[in-house]
C-alpha positions in Angstrom: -6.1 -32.0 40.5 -2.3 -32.7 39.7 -2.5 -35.6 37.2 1.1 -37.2 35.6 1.9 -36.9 32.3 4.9 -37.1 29.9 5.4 -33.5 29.3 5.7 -30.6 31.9 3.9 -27.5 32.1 6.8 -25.6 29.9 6.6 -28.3 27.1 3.3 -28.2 27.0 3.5 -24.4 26.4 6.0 -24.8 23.6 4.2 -27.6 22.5 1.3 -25.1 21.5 3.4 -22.4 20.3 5.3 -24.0 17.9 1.9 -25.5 16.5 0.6 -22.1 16.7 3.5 -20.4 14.6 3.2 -22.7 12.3 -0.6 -22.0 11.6 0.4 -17.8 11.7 3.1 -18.8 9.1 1.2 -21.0 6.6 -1.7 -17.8 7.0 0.8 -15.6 6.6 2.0 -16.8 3.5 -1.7 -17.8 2.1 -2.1 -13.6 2.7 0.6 -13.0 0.9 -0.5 -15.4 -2.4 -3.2 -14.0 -2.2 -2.6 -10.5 -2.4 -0.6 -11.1 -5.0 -3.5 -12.6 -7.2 -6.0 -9.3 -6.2 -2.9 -7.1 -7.4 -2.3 -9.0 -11.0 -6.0 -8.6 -11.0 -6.4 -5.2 -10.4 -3.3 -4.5 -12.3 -4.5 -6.1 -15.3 -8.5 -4.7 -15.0 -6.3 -1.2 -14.5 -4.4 -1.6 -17.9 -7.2 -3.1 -20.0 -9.1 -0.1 -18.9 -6.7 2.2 -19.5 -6.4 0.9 -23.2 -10.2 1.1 -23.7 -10.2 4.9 -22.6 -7.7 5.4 -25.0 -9.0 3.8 -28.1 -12.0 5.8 -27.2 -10.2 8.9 -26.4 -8.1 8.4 -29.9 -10.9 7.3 -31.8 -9.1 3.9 -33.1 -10.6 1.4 -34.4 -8.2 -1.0 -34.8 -9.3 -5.0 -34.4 -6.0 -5.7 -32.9 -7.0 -3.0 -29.7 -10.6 -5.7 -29.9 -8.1 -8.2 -29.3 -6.2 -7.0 -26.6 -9.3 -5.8 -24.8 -10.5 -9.5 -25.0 -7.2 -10.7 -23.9 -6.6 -8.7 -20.8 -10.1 -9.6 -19.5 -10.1 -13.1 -20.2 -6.5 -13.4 -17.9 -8.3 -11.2 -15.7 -11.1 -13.6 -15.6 -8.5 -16.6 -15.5 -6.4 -15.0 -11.9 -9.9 -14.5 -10.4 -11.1 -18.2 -11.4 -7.7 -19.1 -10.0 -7.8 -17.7 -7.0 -11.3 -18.8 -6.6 -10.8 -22.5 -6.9 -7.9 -21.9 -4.4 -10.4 -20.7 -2.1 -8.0 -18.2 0.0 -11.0 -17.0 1.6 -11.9 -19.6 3.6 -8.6 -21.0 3.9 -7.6 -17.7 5.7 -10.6 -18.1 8.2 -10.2 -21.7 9.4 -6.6 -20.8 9.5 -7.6 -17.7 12.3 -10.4 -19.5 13.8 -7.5 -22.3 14.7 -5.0 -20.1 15.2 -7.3 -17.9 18.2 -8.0 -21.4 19.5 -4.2 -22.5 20.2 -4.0 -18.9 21.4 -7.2 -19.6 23.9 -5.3 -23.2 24.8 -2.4 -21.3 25.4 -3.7 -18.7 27.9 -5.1 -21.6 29.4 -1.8 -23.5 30.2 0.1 -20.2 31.2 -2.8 -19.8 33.6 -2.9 -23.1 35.6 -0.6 -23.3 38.5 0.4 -26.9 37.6 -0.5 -30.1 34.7 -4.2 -30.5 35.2 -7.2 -32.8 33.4 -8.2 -29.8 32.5 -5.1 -28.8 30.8 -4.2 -32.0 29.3 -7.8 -31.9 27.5 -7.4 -29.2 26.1 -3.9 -29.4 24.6 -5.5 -32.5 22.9 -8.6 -30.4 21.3 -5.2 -28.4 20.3 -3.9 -31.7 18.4 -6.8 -32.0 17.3 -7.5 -28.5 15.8 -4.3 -28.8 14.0 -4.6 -32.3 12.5 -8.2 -30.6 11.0 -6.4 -27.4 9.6 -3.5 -28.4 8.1 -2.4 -31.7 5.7 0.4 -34.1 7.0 2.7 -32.5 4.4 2.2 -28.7 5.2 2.4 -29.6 9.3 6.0 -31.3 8.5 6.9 -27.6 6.3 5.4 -25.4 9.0 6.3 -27.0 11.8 10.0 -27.1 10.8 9.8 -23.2 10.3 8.3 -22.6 13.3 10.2 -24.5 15.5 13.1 -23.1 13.8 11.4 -19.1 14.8 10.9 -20.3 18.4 14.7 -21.4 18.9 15.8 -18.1 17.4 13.2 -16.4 19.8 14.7 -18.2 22.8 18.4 -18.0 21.7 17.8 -14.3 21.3 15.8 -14.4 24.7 18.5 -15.9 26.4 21.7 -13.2 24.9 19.1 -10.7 26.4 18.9 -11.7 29.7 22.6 -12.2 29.6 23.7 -8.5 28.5 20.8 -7.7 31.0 23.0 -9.4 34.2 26.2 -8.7 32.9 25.0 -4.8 33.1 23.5 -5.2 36.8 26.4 -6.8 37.6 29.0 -4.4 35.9 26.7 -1.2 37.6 25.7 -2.3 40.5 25.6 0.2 43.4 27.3 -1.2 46.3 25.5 -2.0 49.4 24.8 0.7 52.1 25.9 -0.3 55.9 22.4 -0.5 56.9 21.9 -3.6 54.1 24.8 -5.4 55.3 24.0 -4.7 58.7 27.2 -2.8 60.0 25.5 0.4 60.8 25.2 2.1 64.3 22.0 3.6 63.4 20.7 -0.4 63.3 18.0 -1.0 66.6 18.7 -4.2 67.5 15.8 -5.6 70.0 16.9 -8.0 72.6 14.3 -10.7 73.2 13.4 -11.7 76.8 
């Protein structure tokens, strides 16, 4: 059942995307924070472990080597409080759960023939899903990049299919006799 709305089927679609990228790009960049908190830790566990296997190793016993074995663990203990209380984790989930939603919304729209109830429903569970993921401040940031990553997809898209037509055109085989219809081997049928 056709229905009218403000946007068309194509807005709607980009619509999604854009809110989509922008959910892929926060994640991304959670991923990357992140991973950059496991590698200080592991780093750090690495070193302070490495200097206890070689006080034993040397024998030393120096309080200063006490010291720096306290040290390195309590940072290491600070990065993994830190990273805790930012609660990647979780954040990372929600962020996929979301994400595979828009992409499910998505599918949906690119498979209906036309704007639908149906349609329109769900790109407002998609509204929805975003408002609940992201704060008003990092949907302004992400948004911005990914609408800016969709017009670069689409300028890009479009210099594509230009080269693509300005080769056919430039290497185009010319038409036989037979497809322009000037051919003596053509049976034409006379009808009574």
């Amino acid at each position: 059942m056709s229905i009218k709305v403000n946007k068309t089927k194509q807005e709607l679609e980009q619509s999604i995307r854009v809110r989509r990228d922008a959910l892929q790009t926060l994640h991304s960049r959670l991923k990357d924070d992140s991973d950059a908190y496991q590698k200080w830790i592991m780093g750090i566990s690495t070193l302070s472990g490495g200097i206890e296997v070689g006080k034993l190793s040397l024998g030393a016993d120096n309080p200063l080597m006490d010291l720096t074995s306290i040290f390195f663990a309590s940072v290491t203990t600070l990065l993994a409080s830190l990273m805790r209380f930012q609660d990647y984790n979780n954040r990372l989930e929600g962020l996929v759960k979301a994400s595979a939603e828009l992409t499910g919304v998505l599918k949906g729209i690119r498979d209906s023939p036309n704007v639908s109830v149906e349609m329109v429903e769900m790109y407002n569970k998609s509204l929805s899903i975003v408002e609940m993921t992201l704060y008003p401040e990092q949907r302004k940031k992400y948004f911005a990049i990914a609408e800016a990553g969709v017009v670069s997809i689409t300028k890009d898209e479009l210099m594509f299919n230009a080269k693509i037509d300005k080769t056919e055109k430039k290497h185009a085989l010319p038409k036989s006799d037979i497809e322009l219809g000037n051919s003596n081997e053509i049976v034409k049928y006379e009808e009574e």
